[in-house]
C-alpha positions as CSV (number, residue, x, y, z in Angstrom):
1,X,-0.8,8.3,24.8
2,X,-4.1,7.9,22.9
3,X,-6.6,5.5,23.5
4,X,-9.6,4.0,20.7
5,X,-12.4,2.1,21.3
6,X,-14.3,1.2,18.2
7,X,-18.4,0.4,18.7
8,X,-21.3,-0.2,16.5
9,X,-20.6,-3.5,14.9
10,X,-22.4,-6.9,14.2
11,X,-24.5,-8.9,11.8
12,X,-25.4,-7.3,9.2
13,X,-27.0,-8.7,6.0
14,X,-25.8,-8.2,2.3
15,X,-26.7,-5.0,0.8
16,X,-27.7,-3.3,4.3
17,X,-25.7,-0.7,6.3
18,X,-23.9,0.4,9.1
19,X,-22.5,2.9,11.1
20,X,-18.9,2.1,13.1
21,X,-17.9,4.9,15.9
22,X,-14.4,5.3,17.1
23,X,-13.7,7.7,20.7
24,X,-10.7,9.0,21.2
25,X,-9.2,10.0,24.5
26,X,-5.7,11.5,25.6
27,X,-3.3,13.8,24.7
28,X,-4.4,14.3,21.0
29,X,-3.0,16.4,18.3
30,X,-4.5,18.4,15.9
31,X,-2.0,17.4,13.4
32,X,-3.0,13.4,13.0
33,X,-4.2,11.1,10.7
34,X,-7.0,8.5,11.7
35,X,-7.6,5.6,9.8
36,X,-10.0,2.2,9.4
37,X,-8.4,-1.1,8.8
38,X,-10.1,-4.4,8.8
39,X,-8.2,-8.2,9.0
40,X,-10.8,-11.1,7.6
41,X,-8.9,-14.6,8.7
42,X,-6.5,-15.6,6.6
43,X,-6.0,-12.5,5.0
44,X,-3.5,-9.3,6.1
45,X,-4.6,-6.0,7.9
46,X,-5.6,-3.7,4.9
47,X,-6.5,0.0,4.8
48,X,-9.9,0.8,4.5
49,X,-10.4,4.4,4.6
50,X,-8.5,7.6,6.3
51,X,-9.3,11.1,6.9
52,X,-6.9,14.1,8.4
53,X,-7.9,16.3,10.6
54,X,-9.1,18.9,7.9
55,X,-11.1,16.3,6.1
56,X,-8.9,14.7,3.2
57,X,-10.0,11.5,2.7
58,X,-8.4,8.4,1.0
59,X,-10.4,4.9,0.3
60,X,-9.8,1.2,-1.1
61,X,-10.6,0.8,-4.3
62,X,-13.1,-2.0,-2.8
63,X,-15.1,0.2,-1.3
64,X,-15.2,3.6,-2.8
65,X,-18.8,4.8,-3.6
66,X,-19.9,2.2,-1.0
67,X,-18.1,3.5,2.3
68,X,-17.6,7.2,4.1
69,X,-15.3,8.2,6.7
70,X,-16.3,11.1,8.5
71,X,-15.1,12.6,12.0
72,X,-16.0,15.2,14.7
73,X,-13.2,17.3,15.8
74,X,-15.4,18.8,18.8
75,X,-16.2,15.1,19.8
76,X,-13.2,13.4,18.9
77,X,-14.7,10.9,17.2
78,X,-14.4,8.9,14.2
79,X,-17.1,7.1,12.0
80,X,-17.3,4.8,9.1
81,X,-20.5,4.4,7.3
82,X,-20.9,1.4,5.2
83,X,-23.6,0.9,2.9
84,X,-24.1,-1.8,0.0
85,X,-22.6,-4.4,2.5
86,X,-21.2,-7.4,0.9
87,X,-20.2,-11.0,2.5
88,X,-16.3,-9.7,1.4
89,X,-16.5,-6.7,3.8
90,X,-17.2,-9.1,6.9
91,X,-14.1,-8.7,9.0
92,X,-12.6,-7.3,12.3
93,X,-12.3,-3.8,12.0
94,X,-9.9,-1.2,14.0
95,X,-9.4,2.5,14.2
96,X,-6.1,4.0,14.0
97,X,-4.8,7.2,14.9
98,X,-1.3,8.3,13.4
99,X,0.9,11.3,14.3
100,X,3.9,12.6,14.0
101,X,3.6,14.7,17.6
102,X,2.5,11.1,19.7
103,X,5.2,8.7,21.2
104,X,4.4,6.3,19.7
105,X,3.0,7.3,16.0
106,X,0.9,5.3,15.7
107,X,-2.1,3.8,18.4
108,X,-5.0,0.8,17.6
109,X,-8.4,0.3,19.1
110,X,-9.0,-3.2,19.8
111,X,-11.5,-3.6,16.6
112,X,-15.5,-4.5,16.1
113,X,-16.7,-7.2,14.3
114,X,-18.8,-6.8,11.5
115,X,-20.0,-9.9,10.0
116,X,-22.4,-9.4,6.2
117,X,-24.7,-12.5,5.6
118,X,-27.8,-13.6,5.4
């Protein structure tokens, strides 16, 4: 079982930045995926960024340039920097961890809000 708890959220105003941190704890293999999503209200859970364990990364198309996932293998932990904040990237956002090894797949912090305005 693995365990996320995302941190580092809050209001932030357009054009600024932030940094988002994601621990994780428990029985975590090397093999994995982990992942930001973010849900605004009225709108579905979307993919925001992901990076494997060697450092592939994949983006959104609405935030590439602007956003960069990063982690720390030593630390198990996770980060997003976002930078050139817009009022469309306020949301909840969640860390995901995905692996073929873990029972289940697939395991969800309980998100951070980030809200952009001024």
């Amino acid at each position: 079982q693995v365990q996320l708890v995302e941190s580092g959220g809050g209001l932030v105003q357009p054009g600024g930045s932030v940094r988002l941190s994601c621990a994780v704890s428990g029985t975590i293999f090397r093999i994995n995926v982990m992942g930001w999503y973010r849900q605004a209200p009225g709108k579905e859970r979307e993919l925001v960024a992901s990076i494997t364990t060697t450092g592939s990364t994949n983006y959104a198309d609405s935030v590439k340039g602007r956003f960069t996932i990063s982690r720390d293998n030593i630390k198990n932990t996770v980060y997003l920097q976002m930078n050139s904040l817009k009022p469309e990237d306020t949301s909840v956002y969640y860390c995901n961890y995905n692996s073929p090894y873990s029972v289940p797949h697939s395991s969800w912090g309980q998100g951070t809000q980030v809200t952009v305005s001024s």
